[in-house]
C-alpha positions as CSV (number, residue, x, y, z in Angstrom):
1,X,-8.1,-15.0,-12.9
2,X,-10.0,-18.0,-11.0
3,X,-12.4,-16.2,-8.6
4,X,-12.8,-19.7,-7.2
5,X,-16.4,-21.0,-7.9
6,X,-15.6,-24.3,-6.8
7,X,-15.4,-22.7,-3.0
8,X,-17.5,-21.4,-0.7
9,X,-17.4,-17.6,-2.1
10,X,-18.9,-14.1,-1.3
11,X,-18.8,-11.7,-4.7
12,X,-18.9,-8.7,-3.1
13,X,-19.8,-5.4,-5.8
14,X,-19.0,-2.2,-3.6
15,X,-18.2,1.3,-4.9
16,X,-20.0,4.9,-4.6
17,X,-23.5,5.8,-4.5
18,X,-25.4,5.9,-7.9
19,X,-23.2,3.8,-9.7
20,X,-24.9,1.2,-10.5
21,X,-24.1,-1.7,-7.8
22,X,-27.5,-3.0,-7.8
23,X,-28.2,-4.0,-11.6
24,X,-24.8,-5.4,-11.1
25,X,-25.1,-7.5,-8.2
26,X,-28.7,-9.0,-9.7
27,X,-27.4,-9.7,-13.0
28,X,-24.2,-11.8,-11.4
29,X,-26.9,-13.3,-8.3
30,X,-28.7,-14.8,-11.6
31,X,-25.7,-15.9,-13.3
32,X,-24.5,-17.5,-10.0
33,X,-28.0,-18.7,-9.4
34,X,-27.9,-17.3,-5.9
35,X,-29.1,-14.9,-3.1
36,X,-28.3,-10.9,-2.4
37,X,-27.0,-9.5,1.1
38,X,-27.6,-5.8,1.2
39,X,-24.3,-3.7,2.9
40,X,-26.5,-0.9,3.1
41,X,-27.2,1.1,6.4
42,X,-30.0,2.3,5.6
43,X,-31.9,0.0,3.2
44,X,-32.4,-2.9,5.9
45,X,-35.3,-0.3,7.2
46,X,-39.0,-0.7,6.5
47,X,-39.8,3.2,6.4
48,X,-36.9,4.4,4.0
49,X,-37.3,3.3,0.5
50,X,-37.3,6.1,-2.0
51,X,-33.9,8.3,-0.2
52,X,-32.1,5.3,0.3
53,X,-32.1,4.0,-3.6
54,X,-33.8,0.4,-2.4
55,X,-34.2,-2.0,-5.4
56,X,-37.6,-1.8,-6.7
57,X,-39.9,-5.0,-5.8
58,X,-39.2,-5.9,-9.8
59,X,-35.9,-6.7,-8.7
60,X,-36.3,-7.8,-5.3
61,X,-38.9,-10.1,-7.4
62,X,-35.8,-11.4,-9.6
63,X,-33.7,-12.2,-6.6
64,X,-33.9,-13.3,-3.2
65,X,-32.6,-10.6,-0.9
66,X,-31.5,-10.5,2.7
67,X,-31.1,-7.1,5.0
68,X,-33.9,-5.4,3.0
69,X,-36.7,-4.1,4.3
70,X,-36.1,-6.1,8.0
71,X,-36.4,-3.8,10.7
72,X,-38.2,-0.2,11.6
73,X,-36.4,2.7,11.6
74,X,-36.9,2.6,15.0
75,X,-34.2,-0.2,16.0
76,X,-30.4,0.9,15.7
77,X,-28.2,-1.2,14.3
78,X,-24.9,-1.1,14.1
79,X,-21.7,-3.0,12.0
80,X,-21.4,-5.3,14.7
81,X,-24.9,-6.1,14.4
82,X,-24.3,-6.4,10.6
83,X,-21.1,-9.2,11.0
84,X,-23.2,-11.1,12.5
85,X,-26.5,-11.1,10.7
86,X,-24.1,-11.7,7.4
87,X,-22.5,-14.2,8.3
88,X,-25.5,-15.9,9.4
89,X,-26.9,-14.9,5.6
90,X,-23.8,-16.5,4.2
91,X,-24.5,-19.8,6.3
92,X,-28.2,-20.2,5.2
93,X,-27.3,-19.3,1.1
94,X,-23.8,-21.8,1.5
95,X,-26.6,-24.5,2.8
96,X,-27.4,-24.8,-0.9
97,X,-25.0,-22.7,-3.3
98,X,-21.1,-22.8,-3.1
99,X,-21.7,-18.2,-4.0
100,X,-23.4,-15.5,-2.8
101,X,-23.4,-12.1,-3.6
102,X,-22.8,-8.8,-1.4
103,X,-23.7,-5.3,-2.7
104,X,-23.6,-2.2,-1.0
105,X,-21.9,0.9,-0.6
106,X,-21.1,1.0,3.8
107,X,-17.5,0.4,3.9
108,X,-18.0,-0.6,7.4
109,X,-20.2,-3.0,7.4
110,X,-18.1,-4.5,4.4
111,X,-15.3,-4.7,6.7
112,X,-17.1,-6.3,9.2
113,X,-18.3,-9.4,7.1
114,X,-14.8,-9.8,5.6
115,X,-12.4,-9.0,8.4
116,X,-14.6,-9.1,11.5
117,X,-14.6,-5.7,13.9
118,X,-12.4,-5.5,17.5
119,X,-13.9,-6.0,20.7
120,X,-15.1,-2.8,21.9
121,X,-15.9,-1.5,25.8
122,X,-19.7,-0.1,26.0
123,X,-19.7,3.7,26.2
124,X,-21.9,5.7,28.6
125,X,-25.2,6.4,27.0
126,X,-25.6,9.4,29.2
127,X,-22.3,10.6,28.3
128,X,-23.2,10.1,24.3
129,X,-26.4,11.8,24.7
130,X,-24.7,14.7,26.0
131,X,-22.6,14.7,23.1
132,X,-25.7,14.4,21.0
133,X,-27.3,16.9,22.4
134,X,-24.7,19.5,21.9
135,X,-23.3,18.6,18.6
136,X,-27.5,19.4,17.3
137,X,-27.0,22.8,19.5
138,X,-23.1,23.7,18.8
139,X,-22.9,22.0,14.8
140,X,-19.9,20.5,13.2
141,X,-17.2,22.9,14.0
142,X,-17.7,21.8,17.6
143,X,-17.5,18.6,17.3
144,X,-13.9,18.7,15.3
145,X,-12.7,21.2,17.9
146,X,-13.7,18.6,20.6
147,X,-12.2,15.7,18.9
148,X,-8.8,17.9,18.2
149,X,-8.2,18.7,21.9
150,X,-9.5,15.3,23.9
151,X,-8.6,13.1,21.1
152,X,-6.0,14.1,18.8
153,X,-5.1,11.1,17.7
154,X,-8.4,10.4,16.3
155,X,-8.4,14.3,14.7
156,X,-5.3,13.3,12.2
157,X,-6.4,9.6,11.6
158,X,-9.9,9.5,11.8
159,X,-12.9,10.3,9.8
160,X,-13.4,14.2,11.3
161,X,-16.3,15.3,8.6
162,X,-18.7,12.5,9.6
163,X,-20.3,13.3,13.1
164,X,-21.3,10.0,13.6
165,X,-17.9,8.5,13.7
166,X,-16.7,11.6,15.8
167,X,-19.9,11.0,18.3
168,X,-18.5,7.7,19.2
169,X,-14.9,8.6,18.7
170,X,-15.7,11.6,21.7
171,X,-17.9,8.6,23.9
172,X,-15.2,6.1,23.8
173,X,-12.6,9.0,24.7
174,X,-15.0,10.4,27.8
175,X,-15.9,6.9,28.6
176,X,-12.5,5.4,29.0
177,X,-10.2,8.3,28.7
178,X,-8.9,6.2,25.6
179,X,-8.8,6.8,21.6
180,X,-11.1,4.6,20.1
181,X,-8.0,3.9,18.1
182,X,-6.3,2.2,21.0
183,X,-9.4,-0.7,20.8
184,X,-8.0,-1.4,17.3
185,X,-6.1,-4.7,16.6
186,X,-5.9,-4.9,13.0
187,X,-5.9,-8.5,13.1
188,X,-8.3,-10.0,10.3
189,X,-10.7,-13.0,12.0
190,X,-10.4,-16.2,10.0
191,X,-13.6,-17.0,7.5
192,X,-14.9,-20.4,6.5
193,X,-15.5,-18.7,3.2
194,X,-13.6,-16.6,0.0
195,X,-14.3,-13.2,-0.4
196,X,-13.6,-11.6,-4.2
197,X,-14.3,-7.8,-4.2
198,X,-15.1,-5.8,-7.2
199,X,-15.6,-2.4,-7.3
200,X,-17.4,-0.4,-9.7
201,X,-16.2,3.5,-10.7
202,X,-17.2,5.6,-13.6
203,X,-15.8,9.0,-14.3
204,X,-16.2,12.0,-11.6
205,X,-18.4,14.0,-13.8
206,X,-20.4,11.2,-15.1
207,X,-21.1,9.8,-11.7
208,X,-22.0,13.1,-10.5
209,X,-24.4,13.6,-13.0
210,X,-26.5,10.3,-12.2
211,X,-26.4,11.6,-8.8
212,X,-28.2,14.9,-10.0
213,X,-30.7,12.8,-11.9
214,X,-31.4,10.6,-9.6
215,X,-32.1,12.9,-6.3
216,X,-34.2,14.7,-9.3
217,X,-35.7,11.3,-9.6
218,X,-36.3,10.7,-6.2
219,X,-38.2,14.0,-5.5
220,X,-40.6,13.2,-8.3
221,X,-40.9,10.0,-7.0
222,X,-42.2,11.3,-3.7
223,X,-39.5,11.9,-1.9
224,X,-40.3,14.3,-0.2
225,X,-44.3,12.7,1.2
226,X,-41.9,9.7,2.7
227,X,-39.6,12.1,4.7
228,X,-43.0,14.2,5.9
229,X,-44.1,10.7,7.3
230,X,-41.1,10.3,8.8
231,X,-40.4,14.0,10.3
232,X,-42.0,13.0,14.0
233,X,-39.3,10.5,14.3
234,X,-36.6,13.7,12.5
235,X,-33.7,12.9,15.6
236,X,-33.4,9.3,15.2
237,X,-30.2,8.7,14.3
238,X,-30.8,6.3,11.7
239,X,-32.8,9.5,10.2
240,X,-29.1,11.2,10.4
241,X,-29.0,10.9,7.1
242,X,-28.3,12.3,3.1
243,X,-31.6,12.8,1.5
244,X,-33.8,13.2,4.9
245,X,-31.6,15.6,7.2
246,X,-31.8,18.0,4.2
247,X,-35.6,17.8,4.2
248,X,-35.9,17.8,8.0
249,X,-34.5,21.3,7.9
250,X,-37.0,22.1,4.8
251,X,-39.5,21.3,6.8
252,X,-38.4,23.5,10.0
253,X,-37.7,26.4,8.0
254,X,-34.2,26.6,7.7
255,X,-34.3,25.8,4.0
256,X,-36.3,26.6,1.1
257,X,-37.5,23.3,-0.8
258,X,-35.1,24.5,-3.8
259,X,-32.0,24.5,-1.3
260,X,-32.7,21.4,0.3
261,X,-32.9,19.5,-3.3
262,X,-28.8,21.3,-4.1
263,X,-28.3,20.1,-0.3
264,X,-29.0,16.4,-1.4
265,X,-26.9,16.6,-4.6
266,X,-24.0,18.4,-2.9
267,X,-24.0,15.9,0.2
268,X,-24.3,13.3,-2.3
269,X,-21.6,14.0,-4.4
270,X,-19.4,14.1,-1.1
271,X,-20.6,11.3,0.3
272,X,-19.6,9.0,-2.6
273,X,-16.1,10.8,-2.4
274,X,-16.0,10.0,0.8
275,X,-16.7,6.2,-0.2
276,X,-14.5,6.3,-2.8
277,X,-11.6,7.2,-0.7
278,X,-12.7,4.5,2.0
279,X,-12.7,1.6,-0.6
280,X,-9.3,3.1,-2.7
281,X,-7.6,2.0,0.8
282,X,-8.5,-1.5,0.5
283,X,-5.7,-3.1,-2.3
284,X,-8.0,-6.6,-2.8
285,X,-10.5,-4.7,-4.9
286,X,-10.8,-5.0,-8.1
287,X,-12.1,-2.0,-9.7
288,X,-14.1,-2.3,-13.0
289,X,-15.6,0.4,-15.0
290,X,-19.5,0.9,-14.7
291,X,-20.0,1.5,-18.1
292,X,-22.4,-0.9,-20.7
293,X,-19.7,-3.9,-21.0
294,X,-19.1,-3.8,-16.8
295,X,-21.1,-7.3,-16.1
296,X,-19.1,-9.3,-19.4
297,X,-15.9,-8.1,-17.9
298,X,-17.1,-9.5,-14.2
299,X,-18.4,-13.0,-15.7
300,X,-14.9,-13.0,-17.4
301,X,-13.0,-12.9,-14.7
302,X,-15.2,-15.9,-12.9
């Protein structure tokens, strides 16, 4: 299989959480003699390092990467944003090497560097605080009932257990009295580069083990001092998050510290299902198993 080195080409190693994209990505960056972009959400933030599973400055030693450690917590970014600070990533590393590589886990933002995202209309921020505001009062259940009556369209297609997607699905309806599915094209935008996508799986009980072990991890590692820093700044969204939400609600009470750690593993464990099945839709991924051999069979296949 020619992966086509002689071309400009983004590697890109996706898959869920915890299973192992990053010593992946910086033992193929070194092969390739190249640069990492993060397709994180969350690691391109100054303040979260130990919840978000950042590399550790050993390996962002070994290899140059972009989208880490970039912005405050306090600037929102979106996949939008993401397209185009990529693809300005790609220009610089193409400057000098023919390959970069991509590693992440956000589906989204994946999608955005490979395919580009639709032009959408600017929803009212009055009407998405309000949304905000009662989705933190009213909880989950209100938010799928809302979706299901003004936006049914959005209830069977759409992604109805993640409240962020909903958020913006119920804006775009109240804004425009539209589905944000209507905004959709489907039409790819044209790249000046290649794009080879390999994704790394393991088997469900293993990879929810290293979950386990590593939320275990990341509490010894201080986990838990980095989210009290963070705790003023609880209802940004960017704070919306596995690993810090379950914390937040430690810290206010509503869990004891033992039931917030289970909280992390269990949101974990369905978060990278919920990856799983995003990626399983896209048919130009190569899936690889994470185990000891998983880099050899990459370089193989370049």
């Amino acid at each position: 299989m020619d992966l086509g080195l002689n071309k400009k080409t983004a590697y890109i190693i996706c898959g869920p959480t915890a299973v192992g994209k990053t010593d992946i990505a910086i033992l193929l960056a070194k092969f390739l003699g190249t640069s990492i972009i993060s397709a994180d959400s969350r690691q391109c933030y100054c303040e979260m390092n130990i919840g978000t599973a950042k590399p550790t400055t050993e390996q962002l030693q070994q290899v140059k990467h972009y989208f880490i450690n970039e912005y405050p917590v306090t600037t929102l970014l979106t996949a939008a944003d993401f397209e185009s600070l990529a693809t300005n990533y790609l220009a610089q590393i193409f400057r000098c090497n023919n390959s970069a590589v991509i590693c992440g886990g956000t589906g989204l933002y994946i999608k955005s560097l490979c395919e580009g995202l639709d032009e959408m209309p600017e929803t009212n921020k009055e009407i998405t605080q309000k949304i905000e505001e009662d989705y933190k009062q009213f909880g989950l259940q209100w938010l799928q009932d809302c979706i299901k009556n003004e936006d049914p369209e959005f209830y069977s297609k759409g992604e109805i257990l993640n409240p962020l997607r909903m958020i913006r699905a119920l804006s775009f309806m109240r804004t425009t009295n539209r589905s944000i599915l209507a905004y959709r094209t489907y039409t790819p935008k044209q790249r000046d580069f290649n794009t080879i996508k390999i994704g790394l799986d393991m088997p469900r009980e293993l990879l929810y083990s290293r979950i386990n072990q590593r939320v275990d991890i990341m509490m010894q590692d201080g986990l838990l001092a980095e989210v009290e820093k963070l705790y003023p700044l609880r209802n940004l969204k960017n704070l919306q998050t596995v690993g810090y939400t379950e914390l937040f609600n430690y810290l206010d009470g509503n869990y004891s510290l033992p039931q917030a750690i289970e909280k992390i593993k269990q949101n974990t464990r369905n978060y990278a299902k919920r990856q799983l099945t995003w990626f399983r839709k896209d048919t130009t991924i190569t899936w690889i198993n994470a185990d000891k051999d998983a880099f050899d069979k990459i370089r193989k296949l370049i």
